[in-house]
C-alpha positions in Angstrom: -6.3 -23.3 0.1 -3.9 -23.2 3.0 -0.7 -24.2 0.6 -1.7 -21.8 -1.6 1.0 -19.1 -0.2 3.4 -22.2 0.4 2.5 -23.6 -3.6 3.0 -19.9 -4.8 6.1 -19.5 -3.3 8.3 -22.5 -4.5 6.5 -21.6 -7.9 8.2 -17.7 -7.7 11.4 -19.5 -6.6 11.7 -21.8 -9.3 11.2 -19.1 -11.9 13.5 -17.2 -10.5 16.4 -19.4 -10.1 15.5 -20.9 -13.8 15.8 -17.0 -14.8 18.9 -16.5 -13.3 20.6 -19.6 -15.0 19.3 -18.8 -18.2 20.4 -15.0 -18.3 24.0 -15.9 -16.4 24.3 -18.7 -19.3 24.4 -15.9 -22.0 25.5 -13.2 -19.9 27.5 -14.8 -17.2 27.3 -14.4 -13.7 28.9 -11.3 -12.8 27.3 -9.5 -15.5 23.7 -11.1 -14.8 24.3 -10.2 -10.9 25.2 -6.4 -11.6 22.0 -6.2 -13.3 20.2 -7.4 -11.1 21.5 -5.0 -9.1 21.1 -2.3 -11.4 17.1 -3.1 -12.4 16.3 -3.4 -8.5 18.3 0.6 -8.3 16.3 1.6 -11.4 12.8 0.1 -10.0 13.2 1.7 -6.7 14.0 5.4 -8.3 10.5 5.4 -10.7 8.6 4.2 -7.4 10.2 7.3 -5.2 9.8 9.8 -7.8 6.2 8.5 -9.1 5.4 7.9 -5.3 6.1 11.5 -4.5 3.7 12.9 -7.6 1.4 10.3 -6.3 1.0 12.4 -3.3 1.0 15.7 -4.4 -1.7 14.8 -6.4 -3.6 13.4 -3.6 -3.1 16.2 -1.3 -4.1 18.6 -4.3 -7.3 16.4 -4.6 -8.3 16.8 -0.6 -7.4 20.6 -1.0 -10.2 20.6 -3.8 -12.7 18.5 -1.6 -12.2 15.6 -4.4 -12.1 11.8 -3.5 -8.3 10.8 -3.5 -9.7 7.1 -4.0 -7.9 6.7 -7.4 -4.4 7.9 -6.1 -4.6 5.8 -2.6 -4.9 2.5 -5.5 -1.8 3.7 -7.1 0.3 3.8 -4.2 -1.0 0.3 -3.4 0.2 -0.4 -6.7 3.3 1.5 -5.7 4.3 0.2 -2.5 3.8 -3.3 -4.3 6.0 -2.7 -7.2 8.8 -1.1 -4.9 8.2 -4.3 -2.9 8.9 -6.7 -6.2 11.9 -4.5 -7.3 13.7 -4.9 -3.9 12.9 -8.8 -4.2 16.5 -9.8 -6.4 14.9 -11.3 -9.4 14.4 -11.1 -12.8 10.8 -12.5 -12.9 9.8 -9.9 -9.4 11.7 -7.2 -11.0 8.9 -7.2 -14.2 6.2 -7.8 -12.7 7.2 -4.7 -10.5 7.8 -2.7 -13.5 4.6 -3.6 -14.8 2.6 -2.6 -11.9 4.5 0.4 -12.6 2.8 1.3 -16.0 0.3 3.7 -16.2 -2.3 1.2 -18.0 -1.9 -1.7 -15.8 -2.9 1.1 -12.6 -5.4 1.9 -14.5 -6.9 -1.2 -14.7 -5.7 -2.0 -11.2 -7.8 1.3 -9.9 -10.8 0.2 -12.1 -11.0 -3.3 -10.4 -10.5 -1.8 -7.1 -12.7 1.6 -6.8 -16.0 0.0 -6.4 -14.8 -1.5 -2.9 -13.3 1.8 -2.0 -15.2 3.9 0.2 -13.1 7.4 0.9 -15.1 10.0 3.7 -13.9 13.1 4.7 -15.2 14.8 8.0 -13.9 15.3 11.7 -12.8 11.3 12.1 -16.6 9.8 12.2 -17.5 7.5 9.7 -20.0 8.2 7.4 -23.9 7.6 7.9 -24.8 4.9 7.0 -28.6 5.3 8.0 -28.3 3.2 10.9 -28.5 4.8 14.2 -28.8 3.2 18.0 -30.5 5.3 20.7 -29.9 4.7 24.8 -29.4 5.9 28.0 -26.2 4.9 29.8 -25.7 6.1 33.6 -22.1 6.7 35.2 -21.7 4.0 38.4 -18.4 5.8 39.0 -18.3 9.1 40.3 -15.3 9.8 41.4 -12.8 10.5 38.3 -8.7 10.3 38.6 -7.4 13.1 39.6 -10.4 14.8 40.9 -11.6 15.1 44.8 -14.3 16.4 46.0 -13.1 18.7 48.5 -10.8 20.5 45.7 -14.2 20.9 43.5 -15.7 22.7 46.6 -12.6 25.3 46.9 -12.8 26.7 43.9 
């Protein structure tokens, strides 16, 4: 389990480089590193403008008192696919794009919402029944900042 990462890795790498041979073979390589180029500058542009929907749904969600738990998967999904398209790649750059299709969210933010928990509120968690009762008692009196003559002059 701890070469996984390693293992997974050298296997992106090979398919990359095979990739890039085989498409530079047909293509050649000048052509085969402008699109590159060009796939990376298209992937980026779909995940800023679908990113910036993304939120105005969300925000239009929390306006409405909804759970944004659906959106906050897509821009998971988002910030992963923009993550694959900057990688230079054939292989990275589709499996960005496909993260980037509506259906494979979909499934994404089906797999994912039953481990979501979204709470709105003043920053507390939600209850979750279980509540701890004490006493505590200051040892320290005396506070920064504060003397006790001044306390006494006002």
């Amino acid at each position: 389990m701890r070469w996984l990462p390693l293992f997974i890795f050298f296997v992106l790498a090979w398919i990359e480089i095979s990739l890039f041979i085989q498409v530079a073979h047909v293509l050649g390589v000048l052509l085969t590193m402008l699109l590159v180029i060009f796939t990376s500058g298209i992937g980026i542009s779909l995940v800023k403008n679908q990113g910036v929907k993304n939120v105005i749904l969300m925000q239009e969600k929390l306006a409405h008192g909804e759970s944004p738990a659906a959106e906050m998967v897509k821009s998971v999904s988002l910030i992963l696919a923009g993550f694959l398209l900057l990688i230079p790649g054939f292989f990275t750059d589709f499996l960005g794009l496909l993260l980037l299709l509506p259906p494979v969210q979909k499934g994404l933010t089906l797999k994912l919402m039953p481990y979501l928990q979204v709470w709105r509120g003043s920053g507390t968690a939600p209850d979750n029944g279980y509540t701890v009762e004490g006493e505590y008692e200051r040892k320290d009196t005396k506070r920064i900042g504060h003397d006790d003559h001044q306390d006494k002059d006002h």
